[in-house]
N, C-alpha and C positions, 0 to 999 in steps of 0.2 A: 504493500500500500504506500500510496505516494505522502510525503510528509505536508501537514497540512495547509504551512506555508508556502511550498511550492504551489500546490494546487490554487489558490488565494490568489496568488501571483499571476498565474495563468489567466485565469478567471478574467481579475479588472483586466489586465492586458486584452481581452478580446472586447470587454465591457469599454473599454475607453475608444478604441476603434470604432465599436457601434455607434458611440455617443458621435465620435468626430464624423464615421461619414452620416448620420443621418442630418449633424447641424447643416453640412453642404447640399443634403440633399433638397432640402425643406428653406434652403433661405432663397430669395426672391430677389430678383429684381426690381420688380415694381412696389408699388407701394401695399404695406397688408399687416397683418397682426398674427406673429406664430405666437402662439399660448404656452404648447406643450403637445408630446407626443405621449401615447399612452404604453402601457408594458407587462410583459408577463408579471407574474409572484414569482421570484425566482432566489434561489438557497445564495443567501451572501458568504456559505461559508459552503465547501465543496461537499456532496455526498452522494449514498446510492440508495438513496431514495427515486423511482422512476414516475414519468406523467403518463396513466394508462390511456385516460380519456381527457378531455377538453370540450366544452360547448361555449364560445363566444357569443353572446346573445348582447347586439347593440340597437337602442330606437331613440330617433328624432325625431324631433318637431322643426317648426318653422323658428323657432326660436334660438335655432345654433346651439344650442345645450346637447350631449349625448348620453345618454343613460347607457352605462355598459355594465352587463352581469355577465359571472364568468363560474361555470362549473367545473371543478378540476375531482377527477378520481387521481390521486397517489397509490403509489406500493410500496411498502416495504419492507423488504425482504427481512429483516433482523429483528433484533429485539426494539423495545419501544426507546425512542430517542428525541430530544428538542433541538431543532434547529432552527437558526434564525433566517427567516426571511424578510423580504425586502419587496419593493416595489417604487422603483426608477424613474423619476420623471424630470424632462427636458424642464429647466427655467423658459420663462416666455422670452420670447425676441428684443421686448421692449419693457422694461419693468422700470419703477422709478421708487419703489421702497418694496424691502424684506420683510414681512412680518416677523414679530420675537419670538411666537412660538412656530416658526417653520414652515407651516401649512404654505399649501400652495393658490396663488391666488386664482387660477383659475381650473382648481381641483374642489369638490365636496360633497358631503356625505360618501365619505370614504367607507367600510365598512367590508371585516374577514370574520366569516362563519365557519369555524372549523369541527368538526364530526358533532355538529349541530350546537355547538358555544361559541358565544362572542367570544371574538379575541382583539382584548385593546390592544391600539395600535399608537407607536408614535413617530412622529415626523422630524425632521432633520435635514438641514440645510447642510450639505457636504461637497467637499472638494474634487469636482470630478477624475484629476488626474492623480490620485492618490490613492494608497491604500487606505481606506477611511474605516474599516473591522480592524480594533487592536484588541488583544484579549477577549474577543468575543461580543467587544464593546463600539459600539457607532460612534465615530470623533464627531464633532461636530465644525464649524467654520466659528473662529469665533469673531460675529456680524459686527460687535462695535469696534473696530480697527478696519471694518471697511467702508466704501460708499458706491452708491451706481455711477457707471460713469459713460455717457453718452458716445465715448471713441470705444467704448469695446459693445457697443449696440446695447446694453442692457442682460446679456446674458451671462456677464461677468462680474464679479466684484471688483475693487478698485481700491490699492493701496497706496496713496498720493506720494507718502514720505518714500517710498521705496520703490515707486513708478511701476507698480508690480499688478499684472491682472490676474483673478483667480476664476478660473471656470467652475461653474456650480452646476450640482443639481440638487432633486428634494428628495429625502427618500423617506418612505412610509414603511417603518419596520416593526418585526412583531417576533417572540419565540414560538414554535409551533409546535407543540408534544406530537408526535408521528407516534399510534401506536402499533404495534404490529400488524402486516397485512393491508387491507384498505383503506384507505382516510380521502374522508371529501370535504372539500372545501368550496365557501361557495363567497367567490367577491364580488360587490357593487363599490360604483362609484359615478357622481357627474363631471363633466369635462365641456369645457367651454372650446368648442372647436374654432379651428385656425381660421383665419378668413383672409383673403387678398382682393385685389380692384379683377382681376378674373376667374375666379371662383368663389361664391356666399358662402361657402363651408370649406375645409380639408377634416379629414378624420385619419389622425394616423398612428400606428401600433404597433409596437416590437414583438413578432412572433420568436425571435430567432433565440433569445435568452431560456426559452423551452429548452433549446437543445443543450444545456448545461448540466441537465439532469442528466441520470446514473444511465439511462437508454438514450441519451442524443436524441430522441425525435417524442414526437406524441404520438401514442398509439392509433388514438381513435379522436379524431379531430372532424368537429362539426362550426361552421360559422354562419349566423343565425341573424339577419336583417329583418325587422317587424317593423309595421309601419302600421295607424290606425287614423282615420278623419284627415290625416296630412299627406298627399299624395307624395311622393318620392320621387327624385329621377337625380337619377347619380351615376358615377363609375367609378371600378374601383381596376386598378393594374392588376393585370389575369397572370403577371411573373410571380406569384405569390404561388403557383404549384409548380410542381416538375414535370409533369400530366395536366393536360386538360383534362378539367373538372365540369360537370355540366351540371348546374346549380338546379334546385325544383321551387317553383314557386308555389304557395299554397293562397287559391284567390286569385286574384284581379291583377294583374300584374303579363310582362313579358324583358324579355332577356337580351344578349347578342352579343358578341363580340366582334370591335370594329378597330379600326387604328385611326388613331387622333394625333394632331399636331399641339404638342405643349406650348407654354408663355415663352419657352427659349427655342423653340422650331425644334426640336424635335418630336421626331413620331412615336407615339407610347400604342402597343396595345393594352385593349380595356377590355372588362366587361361595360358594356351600359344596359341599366336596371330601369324599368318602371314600371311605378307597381302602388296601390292602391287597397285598404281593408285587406294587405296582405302580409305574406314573411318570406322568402327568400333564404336557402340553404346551400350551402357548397359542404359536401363529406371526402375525407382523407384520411387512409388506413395509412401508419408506416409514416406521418407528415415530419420531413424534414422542410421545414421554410424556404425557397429559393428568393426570398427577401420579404420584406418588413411590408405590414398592409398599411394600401395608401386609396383612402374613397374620397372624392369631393362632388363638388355641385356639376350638374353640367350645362348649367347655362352660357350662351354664346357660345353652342357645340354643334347646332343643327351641320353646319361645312365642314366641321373635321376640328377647328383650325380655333382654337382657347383662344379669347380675347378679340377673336371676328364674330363684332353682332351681325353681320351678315342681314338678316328676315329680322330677327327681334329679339330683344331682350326679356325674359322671361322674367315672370311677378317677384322672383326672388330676388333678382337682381335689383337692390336699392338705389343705385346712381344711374341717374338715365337722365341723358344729355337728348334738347328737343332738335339739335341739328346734325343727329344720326338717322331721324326719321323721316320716313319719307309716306306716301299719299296710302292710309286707310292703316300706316301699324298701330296707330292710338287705339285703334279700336281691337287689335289684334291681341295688343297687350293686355290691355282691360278685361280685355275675356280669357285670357291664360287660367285663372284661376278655375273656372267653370271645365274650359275644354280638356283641365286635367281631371276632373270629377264625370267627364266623359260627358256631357254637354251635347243634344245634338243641336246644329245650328240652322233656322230655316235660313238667315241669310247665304245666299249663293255663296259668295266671297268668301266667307269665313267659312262655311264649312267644306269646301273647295281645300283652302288654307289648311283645315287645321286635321281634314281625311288623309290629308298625304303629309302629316307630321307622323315619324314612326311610331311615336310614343303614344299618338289618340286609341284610346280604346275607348269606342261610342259607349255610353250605357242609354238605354231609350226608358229607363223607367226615372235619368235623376232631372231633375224640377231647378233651374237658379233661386238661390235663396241665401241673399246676401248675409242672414243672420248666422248663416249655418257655415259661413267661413271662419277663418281662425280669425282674433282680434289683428293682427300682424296683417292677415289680408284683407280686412277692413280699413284700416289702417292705411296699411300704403293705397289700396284703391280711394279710397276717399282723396288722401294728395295728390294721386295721377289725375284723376280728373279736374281738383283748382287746378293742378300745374296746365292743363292740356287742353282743357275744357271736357264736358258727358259729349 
């Protein structure tokens, strides 16, 4: 058995790697708000304890909020044993104060159920390029010797006398008694998702710290999209398997895999989802992650091409400029809301328009009824039309 130093060592060393290439992969050129990426529960201290099962079960609203609940079966093979776990999270991109007890500000109701008992948890502002486990004990950063400092973007701390930046993250630690054989564990938490000037959401999530455990991969790995009253339409990158996976929707909803032009011209393939009083599954036996999941909005996606309104900017999209538009989109917009709740339209044009959008799935029994959209869609429609006129 390897000594448990070594192992530790190894460990951050793949752990700080992840953290550096996801900060490149997630920062932007244009203008936007990274918050925070999301992340396995993963052993801060090495063991052979394995992850038999996984169910990722995530749902939003129009409110950029994500509720993520996460079932994990363990095994272990030995006798009963505590180890400390942890759960990883990016600082936001732009932060301008550290709270004193650690929490993160755009993380809450955090929350681990383990073989059906709460387990407190506490949080911790730590150094991300460090061993930050000493004796079995979380260091912590100590925050008053530093300050935010707008040249290292906010995701760093900042020691003036000594010109010195620290890279952070926040971590949510807990001991967890493993008793022998099975143990389930069930986490929630909300997460204020990322947002940029060409996508209303990002949703993104460290699969790959799974494979730390005593079997490298997840056995039985299920990812679980539910959506209710708030219609959906999104993509999320299909390099997340090493096999095409062909998801099942349950409901109102449909699927496809296309190739899109990202904010920096390259071409990504996708799934793109939509889907309506429905949930959405992707299953993997044997899942090693061929990378980190990454969902956003797909608004100004109808051409391919992120950041070309091309036809129209969809209801999600807040910023809408009136000399992008041209002759009948006011009206095109305004009715987004409806033609996702499958709307049929007697106007010719519109329904013309919105039959040959992939995403329309008629329903002939739903009725407009402005009370029954979310506040958010009230909301912005009432300002689309002062800005635009009914």
């Amino acid at each position: 058995m390897n000594l448990p130093s070594l192992k530790f060592c190894m460990l951050r060393s793949v752990l700080t790697l992840c953290l550096v290439f996801f900060t490149v992969t997630l920062t932007h050129a244009n203008d936007g708000e990274y918050y925070t990426s999301g992340n396995q529960l993963l052993p801060l201290v090495e063991t052979d304890i394995r992850v038999q099962r996984e169910i990722l079960t995530l749902r939003w609203s129009d409110d950029n909020v994500a509720e993520v609940d996460v079932y994990y079966e363990f095994y272990n093979p030995g006798k009963p044993k505590t180890v400390l776990m942890g759960f990883e999270a990016d600082p936001p991109m732009y932060i301008d104060s550290i709270s004193r007890n650690s929490a993160h500000p755009n993380i809450s109701d955090f929350k681990v159920i383990m073989n059906g008992r709460s387990i407190p948890v506490s949080t911790t502002v730590v150094e991300t390029d460090t061993l930050y486990v000493v004796n079995g004990e979380v260091q912590p950063v100590d925050l008053s010797v530093y300050s935010i400092n707008d040249d290292y973007i906010g995701s760093y701390l900042f020691m003036a006398d000594r010109n010195e930046a620290v890279p952070i993250s926040y971590v949510y630690h807990f001991n967890a008694d493993f008793k022998s054989g099975i143990n389930v564990v069930r986490h929630h938490y909300r997460y204020d998702m990322n947002v940029n000037v060409c996508t209303h959401y990002l949703f993104d999530y460290k699969l790959s710290p799974a494979l730390r455990w005593a079997n490298h991969q997840i056995d039985d790995f299920t990812l679980r999209i539910e959506t209710e009253d708030v219609p959906l339409h999104f993509m999320m990158k299909d390099s997340l398997f090493e096999k095409s996976v062909s998801p099942v929707i349950d409901g109102t909803g449909k699927w496809r895999i296309r190739t899109i032009i990202n904010e920096i011209d390259r071409k990504m393939s996708v799934y793109e989802v939509f889907m309506r009083n429905a949930s959405i599954e992707w299953k993997a036996t044997n899942f090693r992650p061929s990378s980190e999941l990454h969902i956003f909005s797909a608004d100004c996606t109808e051409t391919g091409v992120i950041c070309d309104p091309a036809e129209y900017y969809s209801w999600r999209y807040s910023i809408v400029s009136g000399s992008i538009h041209y002759d009948d989109i006011h009206r095109i917009v305004r009715n987004m809301p409806y033609a996702y709740r499958g709307y049929i339209f007697k106007n010719k044009y519109l329904n013309d328009f919105f039959t040959s959008r992939w995403w329309y799935i008629p329903d002939p029994d739903y009725k407009v009824d402005l009370e029954k959209l979310t506040p958010n869609e009230r909301d912005w429609l009432k300002k689309y039309n002062e800005d635009y006129g009914k």
